[in-house]
C-alpha positions in Angstrom: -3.4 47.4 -23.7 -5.3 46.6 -20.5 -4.5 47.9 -17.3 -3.6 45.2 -15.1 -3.8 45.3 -11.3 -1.1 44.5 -8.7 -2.3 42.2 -6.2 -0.6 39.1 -4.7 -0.7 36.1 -6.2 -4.2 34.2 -4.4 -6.0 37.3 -4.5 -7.0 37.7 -7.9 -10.5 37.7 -8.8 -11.4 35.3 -11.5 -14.7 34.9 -13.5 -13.5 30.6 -12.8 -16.2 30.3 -9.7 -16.8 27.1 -7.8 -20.4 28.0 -8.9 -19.7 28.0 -12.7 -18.0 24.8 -12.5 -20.3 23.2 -10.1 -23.4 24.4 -12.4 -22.3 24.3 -15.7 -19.7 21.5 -16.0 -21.4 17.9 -16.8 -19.2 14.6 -17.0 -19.0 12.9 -20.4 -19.3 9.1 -20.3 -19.6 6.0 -22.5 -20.6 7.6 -26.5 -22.3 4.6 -28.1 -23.1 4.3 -31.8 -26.8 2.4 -32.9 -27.5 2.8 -36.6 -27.4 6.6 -36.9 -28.0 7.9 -33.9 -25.5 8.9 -31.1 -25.5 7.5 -27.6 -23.9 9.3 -24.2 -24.3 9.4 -20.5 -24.3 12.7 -19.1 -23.5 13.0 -15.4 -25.4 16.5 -14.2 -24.4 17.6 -10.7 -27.5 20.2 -11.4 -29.2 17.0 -10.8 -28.1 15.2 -7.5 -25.5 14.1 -10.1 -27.9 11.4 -11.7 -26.5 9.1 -14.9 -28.8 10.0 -17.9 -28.6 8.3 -21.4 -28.7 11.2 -24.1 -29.3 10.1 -27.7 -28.1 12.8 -30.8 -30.0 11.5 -34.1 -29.0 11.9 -37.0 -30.6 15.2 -38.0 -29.1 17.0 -34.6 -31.8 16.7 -32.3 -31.0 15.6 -28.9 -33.1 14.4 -25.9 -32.8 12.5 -23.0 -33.3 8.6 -22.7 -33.5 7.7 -19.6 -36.6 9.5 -17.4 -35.7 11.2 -14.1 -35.6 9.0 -11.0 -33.8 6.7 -13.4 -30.1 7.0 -12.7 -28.2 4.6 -15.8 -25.1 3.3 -13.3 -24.1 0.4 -11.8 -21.7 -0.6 -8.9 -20.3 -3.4 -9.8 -16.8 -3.1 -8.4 -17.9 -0.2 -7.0 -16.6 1.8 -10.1 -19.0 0.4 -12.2 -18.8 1.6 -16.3 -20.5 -0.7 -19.0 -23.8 0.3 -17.2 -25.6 0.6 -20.7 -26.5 -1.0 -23.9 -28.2 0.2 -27.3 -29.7 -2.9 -29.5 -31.3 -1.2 -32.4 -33.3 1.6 -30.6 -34.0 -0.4 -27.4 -31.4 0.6 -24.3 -30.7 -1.6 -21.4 -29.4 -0.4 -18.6 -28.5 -1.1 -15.0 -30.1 2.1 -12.4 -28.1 2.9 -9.6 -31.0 3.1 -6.6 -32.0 -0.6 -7.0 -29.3 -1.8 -8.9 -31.9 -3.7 -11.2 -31.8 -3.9 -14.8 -33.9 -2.2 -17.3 -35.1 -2.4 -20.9 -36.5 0.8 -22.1 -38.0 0.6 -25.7 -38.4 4.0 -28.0 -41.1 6.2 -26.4 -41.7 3.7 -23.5 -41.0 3.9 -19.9 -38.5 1.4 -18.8 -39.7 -2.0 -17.9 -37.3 -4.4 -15.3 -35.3 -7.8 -17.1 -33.4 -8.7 -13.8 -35.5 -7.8 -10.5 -33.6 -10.3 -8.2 -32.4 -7.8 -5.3 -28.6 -8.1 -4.8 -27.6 -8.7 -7.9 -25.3 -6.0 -9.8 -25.3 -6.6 -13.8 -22.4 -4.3 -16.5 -20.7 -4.6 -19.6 -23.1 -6.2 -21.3 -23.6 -7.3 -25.3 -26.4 -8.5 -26.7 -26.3 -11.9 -28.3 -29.4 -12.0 -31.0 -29.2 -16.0 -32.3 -30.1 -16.5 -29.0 -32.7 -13.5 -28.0 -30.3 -12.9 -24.9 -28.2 -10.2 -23.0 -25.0 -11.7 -21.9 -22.8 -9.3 -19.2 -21.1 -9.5 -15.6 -22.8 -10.3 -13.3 -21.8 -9.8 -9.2 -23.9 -11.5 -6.8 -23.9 -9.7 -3.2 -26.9 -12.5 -2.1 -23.7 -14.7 -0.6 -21.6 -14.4 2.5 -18.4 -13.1 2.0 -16.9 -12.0 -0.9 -19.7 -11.2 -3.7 -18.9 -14.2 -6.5 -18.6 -12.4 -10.1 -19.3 -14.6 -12.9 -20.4 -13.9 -17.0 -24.5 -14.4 -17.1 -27.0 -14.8 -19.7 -30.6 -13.1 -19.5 -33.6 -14.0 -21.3 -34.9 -10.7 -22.7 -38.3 -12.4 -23.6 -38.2 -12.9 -19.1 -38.9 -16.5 -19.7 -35.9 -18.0 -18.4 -33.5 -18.4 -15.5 -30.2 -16.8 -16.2 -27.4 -19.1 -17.4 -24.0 -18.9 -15.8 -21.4 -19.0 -19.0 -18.3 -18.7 -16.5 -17.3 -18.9 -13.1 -14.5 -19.9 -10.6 -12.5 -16.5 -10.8 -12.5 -13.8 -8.4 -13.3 -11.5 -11.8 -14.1 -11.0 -15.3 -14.7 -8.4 -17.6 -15.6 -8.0 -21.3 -17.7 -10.6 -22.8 -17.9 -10.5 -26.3 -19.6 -13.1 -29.5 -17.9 -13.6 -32.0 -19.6 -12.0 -35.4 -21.3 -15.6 -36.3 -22.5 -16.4 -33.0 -20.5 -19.1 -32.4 -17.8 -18.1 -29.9 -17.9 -16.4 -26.8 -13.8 -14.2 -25.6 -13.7 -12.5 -22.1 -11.1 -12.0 -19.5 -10.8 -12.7 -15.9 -8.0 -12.5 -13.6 -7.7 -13.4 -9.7 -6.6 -12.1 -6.7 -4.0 -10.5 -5.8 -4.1 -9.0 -9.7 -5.6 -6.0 -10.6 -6.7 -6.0 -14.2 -3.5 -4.1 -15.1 -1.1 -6.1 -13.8 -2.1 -9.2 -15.5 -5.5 -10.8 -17.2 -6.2 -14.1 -18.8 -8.1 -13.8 -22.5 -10.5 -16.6 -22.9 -12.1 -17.7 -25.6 -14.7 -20.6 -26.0 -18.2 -22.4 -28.1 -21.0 -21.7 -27.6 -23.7 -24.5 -28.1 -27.1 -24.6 -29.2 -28.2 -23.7 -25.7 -26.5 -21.3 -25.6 -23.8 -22.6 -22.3 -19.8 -22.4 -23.3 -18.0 -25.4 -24.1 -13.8 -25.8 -25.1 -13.0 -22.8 -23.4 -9.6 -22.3 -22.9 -6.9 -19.5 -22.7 -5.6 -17.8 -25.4 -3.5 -14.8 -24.3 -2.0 -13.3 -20.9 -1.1 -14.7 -17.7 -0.3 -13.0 -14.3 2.4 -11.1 -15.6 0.2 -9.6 -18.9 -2.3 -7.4 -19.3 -4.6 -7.7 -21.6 -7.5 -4.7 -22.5 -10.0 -4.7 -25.0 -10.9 -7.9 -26.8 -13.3 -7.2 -30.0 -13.5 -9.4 -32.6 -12.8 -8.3 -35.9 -15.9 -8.1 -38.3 -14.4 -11.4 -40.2 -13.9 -13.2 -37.2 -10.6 -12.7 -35.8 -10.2 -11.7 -31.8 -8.0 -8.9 -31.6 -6.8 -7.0 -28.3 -4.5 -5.1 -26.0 -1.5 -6.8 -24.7 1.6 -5.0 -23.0 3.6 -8.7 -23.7 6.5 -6.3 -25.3 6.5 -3.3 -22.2 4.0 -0.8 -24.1 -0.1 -1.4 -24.7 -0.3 -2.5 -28.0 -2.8 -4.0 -30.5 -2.5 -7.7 -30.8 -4.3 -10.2 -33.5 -4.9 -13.5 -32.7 -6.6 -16.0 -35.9 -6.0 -19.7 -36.4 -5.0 -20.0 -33.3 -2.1 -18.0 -34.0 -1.0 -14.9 -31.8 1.0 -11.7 -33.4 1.5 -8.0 -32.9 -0.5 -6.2 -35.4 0.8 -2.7 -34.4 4.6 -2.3 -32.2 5.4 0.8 -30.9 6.4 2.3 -28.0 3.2 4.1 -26.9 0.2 3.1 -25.2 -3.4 1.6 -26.5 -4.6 0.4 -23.5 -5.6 2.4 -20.0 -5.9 0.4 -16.5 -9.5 -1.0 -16.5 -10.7 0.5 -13.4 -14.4 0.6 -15.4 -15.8 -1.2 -17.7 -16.7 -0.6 -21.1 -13.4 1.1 -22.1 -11.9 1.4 -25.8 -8.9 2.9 -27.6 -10.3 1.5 -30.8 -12.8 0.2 -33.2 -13.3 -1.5 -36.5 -14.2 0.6 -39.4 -14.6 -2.4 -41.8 -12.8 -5.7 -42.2 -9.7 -4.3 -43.1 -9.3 -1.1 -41.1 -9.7 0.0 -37.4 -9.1 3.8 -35.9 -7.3 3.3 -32.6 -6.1 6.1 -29.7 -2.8 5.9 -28.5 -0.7 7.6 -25.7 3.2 8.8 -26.1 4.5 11.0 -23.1 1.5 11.8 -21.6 -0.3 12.7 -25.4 -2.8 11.0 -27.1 -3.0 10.7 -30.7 -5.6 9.6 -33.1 -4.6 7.3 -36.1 -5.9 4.2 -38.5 -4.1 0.9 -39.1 -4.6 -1.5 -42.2 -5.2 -4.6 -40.6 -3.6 -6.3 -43.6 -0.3 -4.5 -44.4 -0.2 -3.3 -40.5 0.5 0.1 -41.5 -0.5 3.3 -39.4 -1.9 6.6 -40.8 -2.2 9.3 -38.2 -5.5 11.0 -37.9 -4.8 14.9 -37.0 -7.1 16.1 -35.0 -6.7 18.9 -32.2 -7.0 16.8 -29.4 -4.6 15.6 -27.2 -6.7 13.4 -24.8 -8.9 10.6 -26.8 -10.7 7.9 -25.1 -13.8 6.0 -25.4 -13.1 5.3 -29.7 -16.3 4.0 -31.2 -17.2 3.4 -35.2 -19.8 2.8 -37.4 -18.9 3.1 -41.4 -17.4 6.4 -42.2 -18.2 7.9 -38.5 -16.1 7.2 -35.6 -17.3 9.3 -32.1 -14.9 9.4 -28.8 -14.3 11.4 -26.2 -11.5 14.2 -26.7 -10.2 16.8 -25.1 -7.2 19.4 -25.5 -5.6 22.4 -23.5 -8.4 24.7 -24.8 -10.9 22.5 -24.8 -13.1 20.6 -22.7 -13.6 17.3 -22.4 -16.7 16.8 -25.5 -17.8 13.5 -27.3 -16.7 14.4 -31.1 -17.6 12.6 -34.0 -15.1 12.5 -37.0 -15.7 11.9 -40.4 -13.1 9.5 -41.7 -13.4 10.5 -45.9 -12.9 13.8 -45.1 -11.2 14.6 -41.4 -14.0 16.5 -40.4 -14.7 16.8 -36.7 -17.5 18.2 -35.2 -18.3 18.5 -31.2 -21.6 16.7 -30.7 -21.6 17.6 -27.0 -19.2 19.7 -24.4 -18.7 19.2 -21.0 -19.2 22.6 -20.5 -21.6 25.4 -22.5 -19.2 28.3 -20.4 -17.4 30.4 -22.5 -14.0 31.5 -20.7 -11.8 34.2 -22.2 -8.3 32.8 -23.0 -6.8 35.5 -21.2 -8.0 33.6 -17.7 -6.4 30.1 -19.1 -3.3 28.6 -18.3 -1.6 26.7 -21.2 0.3 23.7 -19.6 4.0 23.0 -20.1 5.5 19.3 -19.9 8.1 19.1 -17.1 10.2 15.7 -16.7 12.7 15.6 -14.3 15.0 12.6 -13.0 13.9 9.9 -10.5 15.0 6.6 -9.3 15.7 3.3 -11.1 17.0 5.5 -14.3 13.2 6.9 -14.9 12.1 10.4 -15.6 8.7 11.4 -13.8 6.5 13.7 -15.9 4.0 16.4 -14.9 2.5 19.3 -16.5 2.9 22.5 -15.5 0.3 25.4 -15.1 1.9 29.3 -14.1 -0.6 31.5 -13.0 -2.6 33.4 -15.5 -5.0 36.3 -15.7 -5.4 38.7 -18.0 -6.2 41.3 -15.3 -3.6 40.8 -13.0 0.2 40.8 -12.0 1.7 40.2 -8.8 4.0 42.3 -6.8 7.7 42.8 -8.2 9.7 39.8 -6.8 6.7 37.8 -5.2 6.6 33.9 -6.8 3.5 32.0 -6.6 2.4 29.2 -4.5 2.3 26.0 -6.0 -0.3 23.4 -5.6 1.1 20.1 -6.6 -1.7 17.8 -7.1 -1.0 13.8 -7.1 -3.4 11.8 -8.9 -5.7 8.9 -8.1 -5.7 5.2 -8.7 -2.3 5.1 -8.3 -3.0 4.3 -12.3 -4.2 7.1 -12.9 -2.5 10.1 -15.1 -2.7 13.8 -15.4 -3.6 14.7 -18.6 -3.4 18.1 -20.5 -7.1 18.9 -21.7 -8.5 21.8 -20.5 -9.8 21.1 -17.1 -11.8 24.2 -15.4 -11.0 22.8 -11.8 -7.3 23.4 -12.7 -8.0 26.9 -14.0 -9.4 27.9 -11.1 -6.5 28.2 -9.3 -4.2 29.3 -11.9 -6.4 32.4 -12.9 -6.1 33.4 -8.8 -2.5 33.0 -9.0 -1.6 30.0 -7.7 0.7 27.8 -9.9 -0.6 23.7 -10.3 2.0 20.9 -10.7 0.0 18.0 -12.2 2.5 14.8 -11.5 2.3 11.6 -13.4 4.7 9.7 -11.0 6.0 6.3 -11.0 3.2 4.1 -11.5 0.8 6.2 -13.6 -0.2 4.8 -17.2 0.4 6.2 -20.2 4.3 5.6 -20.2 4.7 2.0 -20.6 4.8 -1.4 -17.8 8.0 -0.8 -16.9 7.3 2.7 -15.6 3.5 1.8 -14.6 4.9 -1.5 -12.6 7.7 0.9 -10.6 5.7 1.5 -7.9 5.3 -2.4 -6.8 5.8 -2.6 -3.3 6.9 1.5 -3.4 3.2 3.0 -2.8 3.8 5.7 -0.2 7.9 6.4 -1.3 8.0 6.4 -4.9 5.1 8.6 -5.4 5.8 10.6 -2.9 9.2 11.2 -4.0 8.0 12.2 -7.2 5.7 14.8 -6.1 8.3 16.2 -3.9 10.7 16.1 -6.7 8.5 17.8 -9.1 7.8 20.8 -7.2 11.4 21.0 -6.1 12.3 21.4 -9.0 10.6 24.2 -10.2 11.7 25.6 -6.9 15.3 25.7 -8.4 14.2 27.0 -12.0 12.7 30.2 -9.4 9.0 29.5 -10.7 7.6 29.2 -8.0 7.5 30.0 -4.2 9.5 27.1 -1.9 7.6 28.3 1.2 4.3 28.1 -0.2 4.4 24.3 -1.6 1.0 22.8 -1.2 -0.2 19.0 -2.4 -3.6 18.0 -2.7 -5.1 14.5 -4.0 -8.3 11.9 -4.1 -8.3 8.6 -3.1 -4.6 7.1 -3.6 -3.6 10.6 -4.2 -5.1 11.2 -0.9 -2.7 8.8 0.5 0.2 10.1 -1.6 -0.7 13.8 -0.1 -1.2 12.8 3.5 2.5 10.6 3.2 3.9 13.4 2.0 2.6 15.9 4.4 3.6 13.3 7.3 6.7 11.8 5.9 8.6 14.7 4.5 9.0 18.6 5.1 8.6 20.3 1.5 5.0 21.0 1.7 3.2 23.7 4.0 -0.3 22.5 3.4 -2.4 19.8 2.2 -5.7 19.0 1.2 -6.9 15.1 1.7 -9.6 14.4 -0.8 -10.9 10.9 1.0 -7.7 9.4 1.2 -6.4 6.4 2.8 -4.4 7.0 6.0 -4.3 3.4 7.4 -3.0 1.0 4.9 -4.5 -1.9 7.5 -7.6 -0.6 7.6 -8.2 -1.2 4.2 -7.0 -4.2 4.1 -10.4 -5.3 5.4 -12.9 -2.3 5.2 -12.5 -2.2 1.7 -14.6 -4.0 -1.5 -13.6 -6.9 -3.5 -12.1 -5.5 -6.4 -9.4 -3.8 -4.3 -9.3 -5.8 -1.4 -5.7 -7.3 -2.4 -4.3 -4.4 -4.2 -2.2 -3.7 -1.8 -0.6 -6.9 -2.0 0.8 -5.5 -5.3 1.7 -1.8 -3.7 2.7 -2.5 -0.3 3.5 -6.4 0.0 1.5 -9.5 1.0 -1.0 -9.0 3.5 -0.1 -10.0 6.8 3.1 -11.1 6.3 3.8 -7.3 5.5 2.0 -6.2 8.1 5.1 -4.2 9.7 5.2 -2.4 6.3 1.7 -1.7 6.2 2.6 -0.4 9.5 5.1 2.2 8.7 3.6 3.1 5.3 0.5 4.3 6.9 -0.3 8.2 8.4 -2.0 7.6 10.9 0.4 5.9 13.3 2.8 8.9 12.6 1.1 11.5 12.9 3.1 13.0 15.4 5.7 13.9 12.7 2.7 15.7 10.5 3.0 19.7 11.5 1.2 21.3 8.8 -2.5 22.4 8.5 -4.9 19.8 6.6 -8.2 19.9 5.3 -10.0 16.5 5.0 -13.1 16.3 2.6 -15.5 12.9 2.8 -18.0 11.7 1.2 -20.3 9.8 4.0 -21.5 6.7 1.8 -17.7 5.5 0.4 -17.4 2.2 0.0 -14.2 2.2 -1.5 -12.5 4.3 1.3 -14.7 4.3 4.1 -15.0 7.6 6.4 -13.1 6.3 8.9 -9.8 6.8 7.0 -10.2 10.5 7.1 -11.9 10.8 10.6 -9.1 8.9 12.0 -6.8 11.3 11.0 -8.4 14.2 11.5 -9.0 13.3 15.5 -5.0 12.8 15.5 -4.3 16.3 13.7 -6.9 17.7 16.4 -5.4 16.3 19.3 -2.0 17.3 18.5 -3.0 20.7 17.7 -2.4 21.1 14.2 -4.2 23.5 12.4 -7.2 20.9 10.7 -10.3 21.7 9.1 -13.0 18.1 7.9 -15.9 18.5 5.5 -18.1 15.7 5.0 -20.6 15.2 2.6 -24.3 13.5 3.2 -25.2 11.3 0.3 -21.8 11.6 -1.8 -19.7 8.6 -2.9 -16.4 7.9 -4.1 -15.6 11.0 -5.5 -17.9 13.7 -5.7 -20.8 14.5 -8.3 -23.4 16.7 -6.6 -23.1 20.6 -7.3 -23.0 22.1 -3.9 -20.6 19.3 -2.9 -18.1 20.3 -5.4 -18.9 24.2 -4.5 -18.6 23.6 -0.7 -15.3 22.2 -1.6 -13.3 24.2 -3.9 -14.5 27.2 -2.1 -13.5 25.7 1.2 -10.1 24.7 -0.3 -9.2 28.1 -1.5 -10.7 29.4 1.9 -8.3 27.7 3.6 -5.3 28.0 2.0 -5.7 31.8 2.2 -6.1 31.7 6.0 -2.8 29.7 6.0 -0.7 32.1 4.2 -2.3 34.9 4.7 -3.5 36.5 1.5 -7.1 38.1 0.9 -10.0 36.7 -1.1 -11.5 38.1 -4.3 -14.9 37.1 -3.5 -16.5 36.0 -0.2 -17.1 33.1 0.6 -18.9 31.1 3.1 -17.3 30.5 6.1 -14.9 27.4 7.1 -13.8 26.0 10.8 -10.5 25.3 11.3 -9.6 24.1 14.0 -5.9 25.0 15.7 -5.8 27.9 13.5 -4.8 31.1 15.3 -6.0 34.1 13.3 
């Protein structure tokens, strides 16, 4: 047996480094299937964290698509997804420097389709009867808000595009019918976010290839619906949560019926595009993903008889479901493994990783296996989180000493914690520090009702939730109540700073560009979110008094805590203002406060010495807070207020 060292809990030394995970830790986008060959984006940090189409062929070989400047993203609603297409060989795809889009044949260097500056292009299909790309398209060449409409492009370049549909304030997920001769999508309006509810459209298309007879054949403001495909004999299937839960619907002959109840999800919210929980394998069988308590399972329904057959797999987290014959390819994920695009083979079960987030080996003696934790909330609800106690194969704390906890609320708030092995996680656990990864009211995965309790509760509910959790592993003595910490991005950002502000549990917090002036972002937003708060908060102005006394930054008097703020300098979504705002308050009140902020970064952060500078800075400061010694040095952070 190996001798273990004593050392408090903070202090251990871990092989987890910011560097490993900055350097060696790739995100996994969008798997695509195109005859036999295998289609990915990778997003490298390594590389200023550029978008690159990868193609797997069918004897294993594996190279990149897209040629470096070319960065395969687009921003339309600023969270962009769908950037991509494959159409036998050929991929189109939208780069994020000019937003233009590009055809790049086999062996060829990409050549533009759509050069008109200002225009942002995603989700696209390709309709051949027609020699065509139809997609979103979201025109920023207008004052005010950009108008997004469904376009068709000439791929011969011979043509002006054709607008298909318009009026809405959105749309999303065009798709023709197997024969060509219908055109379903879905669009929804302000103040709706796509969760909330979505309208499923379906009309003809005419010889010209513009829509006639469109009309609605599913949803309304009170229904979402995800994912319309049609089936490969001509039936439009989808994702309604009509009955509470996410679940696959059939509509043929202008009829509309469940083709699979349960009480699990099939759907996520739609914050990008190009999302699937499920494909069709053949006319009379699809392989969907589905979600119960915070777990996602793999099966395959008989679109005749209706019946379900589980699929077992290892993976608990399974998104992005694509098929092609025998092969189906998502993304999966599971406490010991990363998140990896995996392709199964239906005859036999098989499943083999085509590609891994990450190539770094960890010992499982450094991993923390998470726990599920529910504990009672308002309205009759549980929350859920999962639970991750320090572990390290070469350490044990001092007799009697209990960890500190870092509670971390997620973002969108639609977001939800999931359980696959996530190396950003581990890298606190295997220093000692416990992580509390809440799904509170108003995350997915656990049905409408539950995802629809935080209307008008954003800033109390969740808050309450991530108070609650880590109370209450306070009172089963697993952790330590004086060293509660929350951290968050975006809307988690703003759950963390209410909770730091509004309430007394936590000691520290770290603000991952969150919101700290509801107001604010009422108008320095973008369009897709520009009346989300209507559906958190209330109606914008006439709530304007709860907008108030929701937001930080007008109470920051009652926040006593030390912060650190992180910022990325080129947000759109929420704007550096938020954070500086806040930090000038903290700094003038003499709170302990440290601010990094991050040239060239986004919404969310993707180059590798961005997320190193971080993590690093994080753990810096929370070991100057309470005191405990580093492993490793690291390089040195400002806080402000801080006496040493």
């Amino acid at each position: 047996m190996t001798h273990r060292q004593v050392a408090p809990y903070g202090s251990w030394q871990s092989p987890i480094t910011a560097a490993v995970i900055a350097s060696g830790t790739l995100g996994l986008l969008e798997p695509r299937l195109a005859a036999d060959d295998t289609y990915w984006i990778e997003m490298r940090p390594e590389e200023e964290g550029r978008y690159v189409i990868v193609r797997r062929c069918a004897d294993g070989t594996v190279n990149d698509v897209t040629p470096a400047p070319y960065s395969a993203r687009t921003r339309v609603h600023e969270y962009g997804g769908g950037a991509y297409l494959v159409d036998g060989g050929t991929v189109y795809f939208s780069n994020w420097h000019d937003q233009l889009l590009y055809r790049q044949d086999p062996g060829e260097a990409p050549q533009l389709i759509a050069s008109k500056a200002g225009l942002r292009y995603a989700d696209g299909v390709i309709d051949r009867q027609r020699g065509r790309l139809v997609c979103i398209r979201e025109d920023h060449t207008i004052d005010g808000e950009p108008a997004n409409t469904i376009v068709s492009i000439d791929l011969a370049g011979e043509q002006e595009q054709q607008v298909l549909a318009s009026g809405n304030d959105f749309y999303a997920a065009p798709r023709i019918s197997p024969d060509g001769s219908r055109l379903a999508w879905l669009t929804w309006n302000h103040p709706n976010m796509p969760w909330n509810g979505t309208e499923l459209w379906v009309g003809r298309l005419r010889g010209d290839g513009s829509v006639q007879l469109a009309e609605p054949v599913a949803g309304g403001a009170d229904e979402s619906i995800f994912q319309p495909e049609w089936s490969p004999d001509g039936a439009l299937t989808f994702v309604s949560d009509r009955t509470g839960w996410w679940n696959l619907t059939i509509h043929r002959d202008r009829q509309t019926e469940p083709l699979v109840e349960m009480e699990a999800e099939l759907g996520r919210p739609q914050w990008a595009f190009g999302m699937s929980t499920y494909a069709f394998v053949s006319d009379e069988r699809l392989v969907c993903a589905y979600c119960r308590n915070g777990i996602w399972h793999l099966a395959s329904v008989d679109t005749k008889t209706r019946e379900m057959s589980q699929i077992a797999t290892r993976f608990t987290e399974v998104s992005d479901v694509q098929a092609q014959g025998d092969r189906v390819v998502f993304r999966g994920g599971s406490p010991t493994e990363a998140m990896s695009v995996v392709q199964l083979e239906l005859s036999t079960g098989r499943t083999e990783v085509l590609r891994r987030s990450t190539a770094i080996e960890i010992d499982t003696g450094y991993l923390s296996t998470p726990r599920t934790v529910d504990f009672p909330t308002a309205d009759g609800l549980a929350a859920h989180a999962f639970f991750y106690p320090p572990t390290n194969r070469d350490y044990v704390a001092p007799p009697g000493e209990r960890p500190p906890l870092l509670v971390v609320s997620h973002g969108g708030p639609t977001g939800a914690a999931t359980s696959t092995l996530n190396l950003a996680v581990q890298y606190w656990t295997s220093r000692g520090i416990a992580v509390l990864d809440v799904n509170y009211r108003g995350s997915s995965g656990y049905g409408r009702r539950f995802r629809q309790a935080l209307a008008g509760n954003w800033g109390v509910a969740d808050v309450e939730d991530c108070a609650q959790g880590a109370l209450h592993l306070v009172e089963q003595d697993s952790v330590d109540g004086d060293r509660l910490i929350i951290r968050g991005g975006s809307a988690g950002g703003y759950t963390t700073l209410c909770a730091l502000t509004f309430r007394d549990d936590f000691k520290a917090g770290a603000s991952y560009f969150g919101v700290s002036d509801l107001e604010a972002l009422t108008s320095d937003t973008h369009k897709f979110e520009s009346r989300y708060l209507d559906q958190l908060v209330g109606p914008y102005p006439e709530a304007r008094e709860l907008y108030h006394e929701r937001s930080p930054i007008h109470y920051a008097a009652q926040l006593a805590c030390p912060v650190i703020f992180f910022q990325g300098l080129e947000d759109k979504v929420v704007p550096v203002e938020q954070a500086e705002m806040m930090v000038a308050a903290l700094r003038t009140k003499g709170v302990p406060v440290a601010y990094i902020a991050f040239e060239g970064e986004q919404h969310g952060f993707r180059r590798a010495q961005s997320i190193k500078r971080a993590l690093e800075a994080e753990l810096t400061f929370y070991s100057r807070v309470f005191g405990f010694e580093l492993a490793e040095p690291m390089e040195a952070l400002e806080i402000e207020n801080l006496d040493t």
